[in-house]
C-alpha positions in Angstrom: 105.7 104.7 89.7 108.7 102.9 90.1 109.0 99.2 91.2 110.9 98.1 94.5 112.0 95.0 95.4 111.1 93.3 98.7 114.6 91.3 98.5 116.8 91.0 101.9 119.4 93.6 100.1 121.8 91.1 99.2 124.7 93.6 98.1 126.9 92.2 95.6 130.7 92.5 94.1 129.9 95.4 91.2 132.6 98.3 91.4 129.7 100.6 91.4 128.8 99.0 95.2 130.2 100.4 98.2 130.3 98.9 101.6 132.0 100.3 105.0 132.9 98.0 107.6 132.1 100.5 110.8 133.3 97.5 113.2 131.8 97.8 116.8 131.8 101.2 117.9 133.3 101.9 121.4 131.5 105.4 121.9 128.8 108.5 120.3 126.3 107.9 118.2 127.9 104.9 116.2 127.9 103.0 119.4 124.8 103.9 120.1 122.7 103.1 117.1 124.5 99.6 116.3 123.2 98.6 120.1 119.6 99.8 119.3 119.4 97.9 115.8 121.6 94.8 116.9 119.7 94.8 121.1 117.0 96.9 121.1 115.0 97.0 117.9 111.7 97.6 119.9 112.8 100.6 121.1 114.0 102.2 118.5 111.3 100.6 116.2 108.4 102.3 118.4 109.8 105.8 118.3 110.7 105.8 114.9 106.6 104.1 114.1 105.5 107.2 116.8 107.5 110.0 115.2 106.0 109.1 111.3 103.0 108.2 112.5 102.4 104.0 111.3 100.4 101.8 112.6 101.9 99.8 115.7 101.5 96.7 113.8 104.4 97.8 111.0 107.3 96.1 111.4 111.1 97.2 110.7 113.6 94.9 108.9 117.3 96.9 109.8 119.6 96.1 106.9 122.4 98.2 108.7 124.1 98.2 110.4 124.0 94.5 111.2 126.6 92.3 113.4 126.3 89.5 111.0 128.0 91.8 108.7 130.6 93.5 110.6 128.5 96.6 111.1 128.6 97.4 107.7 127.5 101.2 106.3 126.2 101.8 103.0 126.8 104.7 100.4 126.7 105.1 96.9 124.3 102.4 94.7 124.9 99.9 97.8 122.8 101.6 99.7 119.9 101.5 97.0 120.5 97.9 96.8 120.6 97.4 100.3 117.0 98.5 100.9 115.9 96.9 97.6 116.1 99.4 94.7 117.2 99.1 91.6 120.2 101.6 91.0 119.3 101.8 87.1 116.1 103.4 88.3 117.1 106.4 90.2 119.9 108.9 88.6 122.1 108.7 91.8 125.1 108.4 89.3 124.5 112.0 87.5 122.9 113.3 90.4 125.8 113.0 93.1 129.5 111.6 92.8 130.9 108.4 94.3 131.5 108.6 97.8 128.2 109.9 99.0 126.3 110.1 102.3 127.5 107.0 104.5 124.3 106.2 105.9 124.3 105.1 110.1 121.2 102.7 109.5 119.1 102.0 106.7 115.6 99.8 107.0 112.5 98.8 105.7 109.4 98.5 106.8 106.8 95.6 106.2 104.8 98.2 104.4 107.5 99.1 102.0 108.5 102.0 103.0 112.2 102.9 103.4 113.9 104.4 106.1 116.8 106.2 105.8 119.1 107.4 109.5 121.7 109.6 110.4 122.7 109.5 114.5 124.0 112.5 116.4 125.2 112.1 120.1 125.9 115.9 120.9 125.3 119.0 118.7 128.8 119.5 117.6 128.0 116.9 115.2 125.7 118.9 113.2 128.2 120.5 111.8 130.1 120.0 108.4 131.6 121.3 105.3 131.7 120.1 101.6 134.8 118.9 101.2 135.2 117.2 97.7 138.1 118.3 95.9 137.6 118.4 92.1 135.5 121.0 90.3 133.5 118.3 88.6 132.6 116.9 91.8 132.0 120.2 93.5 129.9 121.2 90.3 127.7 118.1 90.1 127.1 118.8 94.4 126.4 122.3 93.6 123.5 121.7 91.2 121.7 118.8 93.2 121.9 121.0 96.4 120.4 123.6 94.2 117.4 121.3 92.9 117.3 120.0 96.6 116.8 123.8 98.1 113.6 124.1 95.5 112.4 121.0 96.4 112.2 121.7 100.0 110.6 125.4 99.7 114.0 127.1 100.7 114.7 130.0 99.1 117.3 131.5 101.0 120.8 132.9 100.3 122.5 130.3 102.6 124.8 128.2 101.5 123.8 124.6 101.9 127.4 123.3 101.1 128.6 124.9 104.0 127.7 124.8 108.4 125.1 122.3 107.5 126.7 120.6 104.7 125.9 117.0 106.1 122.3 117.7 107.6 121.5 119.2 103.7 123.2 116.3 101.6 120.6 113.9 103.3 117.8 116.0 102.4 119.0 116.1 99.0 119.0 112.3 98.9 116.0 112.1 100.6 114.5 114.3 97.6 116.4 112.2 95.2 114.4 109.3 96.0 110.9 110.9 96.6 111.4 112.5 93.0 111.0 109.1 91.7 108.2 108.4 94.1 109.9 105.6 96.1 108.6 105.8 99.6 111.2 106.9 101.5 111.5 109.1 104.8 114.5 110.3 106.7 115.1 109.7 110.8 117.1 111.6 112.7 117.9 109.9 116.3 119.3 112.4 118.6 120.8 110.7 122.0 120.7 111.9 124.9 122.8 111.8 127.9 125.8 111.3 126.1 128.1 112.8 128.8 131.1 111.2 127.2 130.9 113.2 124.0 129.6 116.2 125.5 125.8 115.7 124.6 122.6 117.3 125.5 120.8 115.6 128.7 117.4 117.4 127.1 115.2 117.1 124.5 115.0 121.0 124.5 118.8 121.6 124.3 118.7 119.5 120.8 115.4 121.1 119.4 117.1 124.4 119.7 120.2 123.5 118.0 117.3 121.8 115.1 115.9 125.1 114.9 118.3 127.1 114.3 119.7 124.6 111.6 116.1 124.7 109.8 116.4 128.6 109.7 119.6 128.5 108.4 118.9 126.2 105.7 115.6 127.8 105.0 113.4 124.9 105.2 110.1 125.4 107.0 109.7 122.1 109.5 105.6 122.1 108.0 107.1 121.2 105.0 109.3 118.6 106.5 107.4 116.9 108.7 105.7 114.1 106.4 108.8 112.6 105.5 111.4 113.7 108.1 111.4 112.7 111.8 113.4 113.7 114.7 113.3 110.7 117.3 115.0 111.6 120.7 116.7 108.7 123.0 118.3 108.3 125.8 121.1 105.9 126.1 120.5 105.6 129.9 117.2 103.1 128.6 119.2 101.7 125.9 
């Protein structure tokens, strides 16, 4: 089993480290997570702690996106470093080219484990497309999406690089980092009452659009559920 480091996720200068300054967010789901992390931890901490089941006495350490550091998002071996792994031990560089997932909020519990989050204000945003450009990159995508599909039990003819592209890349990562037994689970935090971009006011409305995406990708949500959580919250009680 691989070794993490409890560090804060000091991210330094290396060329292989990549940092986005998001800035404040004036609207959707960017907004809306950087007020929970920055405002409302509790809130967001207890629904996360609820949806994965851990003890109420677990406590969350965000590492982004922080005001202190201009909102910054992590991708790439900055976001490894950020929640206090060492890049050298996971194969991110031969397993997915520079320029990967931008993650919305990365933590870590007192516990150790680490959590990783994509935010979606209105169902729209569920959808994407691969759109790297070179063949190698392409290639390299290709195959971890391939080993990503096994790892999840789909065995479907659907395309994960397309519809979905964004929702599957995360899984892949999320398998990326379970294969070398780190502890990590993936939260998805769905607003709601986002009339400004068009969101669901319903919990219902987004467990549909969830459904559907799970059939299409050809994951069964049984096999999901340990590691994955869907947290739903409205910005009304943010």
């Amino acid at each position: 089993m691989m070794a993490f480091n409890n560090a804060s996720g000091h991210i330094g200068n290396s060329a292989s480290n990549m940092q986005l300054s998001a800035l404040c967010a004036s609207k959707g789901s960017q907004k809306w997570i950087q007020k929970l992390v920055n405002e409302n931890q509790d809130m967001l901490d207890t629904e996360i702690k609820r949806a994965l089941h851990l003890p109420d006495a677990e406590r969350v350490e965000w590492r982004s996106p922080l005001e202190r550091e201009g909102y910054a998002e992590y991708r790439d071996a900055a976001f490894l470093e950020k929640l206090g792994i060492d890049p050298g031990e996971v194969r991110l560089e031969r397993y997915w080219p520079k320029g990967g997932p931008r993650w919305d909020a990365l933590g870590r519990t007192s516990s150790g484990k680490l959590l990783l989050v994509e935010a979606k204000s209105h169902i729209p945003e569920l959808i994407s497309t691969l759109k790297a450009e070179s063949d190698k990159s392409k290639s390299l995508i290709s195959s971890s999406l391939k080993e990503a599909k096994a790892y999840w039990g789909s065995n479907g003819d659907f395309d994960w690089s397309k519809t979905f592209y964004q929702y599957a890349n995360r899984l892949a990562h999320l398998y990326l980092l379970r294969d070398v037994n780190a502890p990590a689970y993936l939260v998805f935090v769905y607003f709601l009452n986002d009339l400004e971009m068009g969101g669901p006011s319903t919990v219902d409305e987004w467990k549909g659009a969830i459904k559907l995406l799970h059939k299409c990708l050809g994951v069964r949500e049984r096999r999901l559920e340990k590691c994955v959580a869907d947290v739903f919250i409205d910005i009304n009680k943010i």
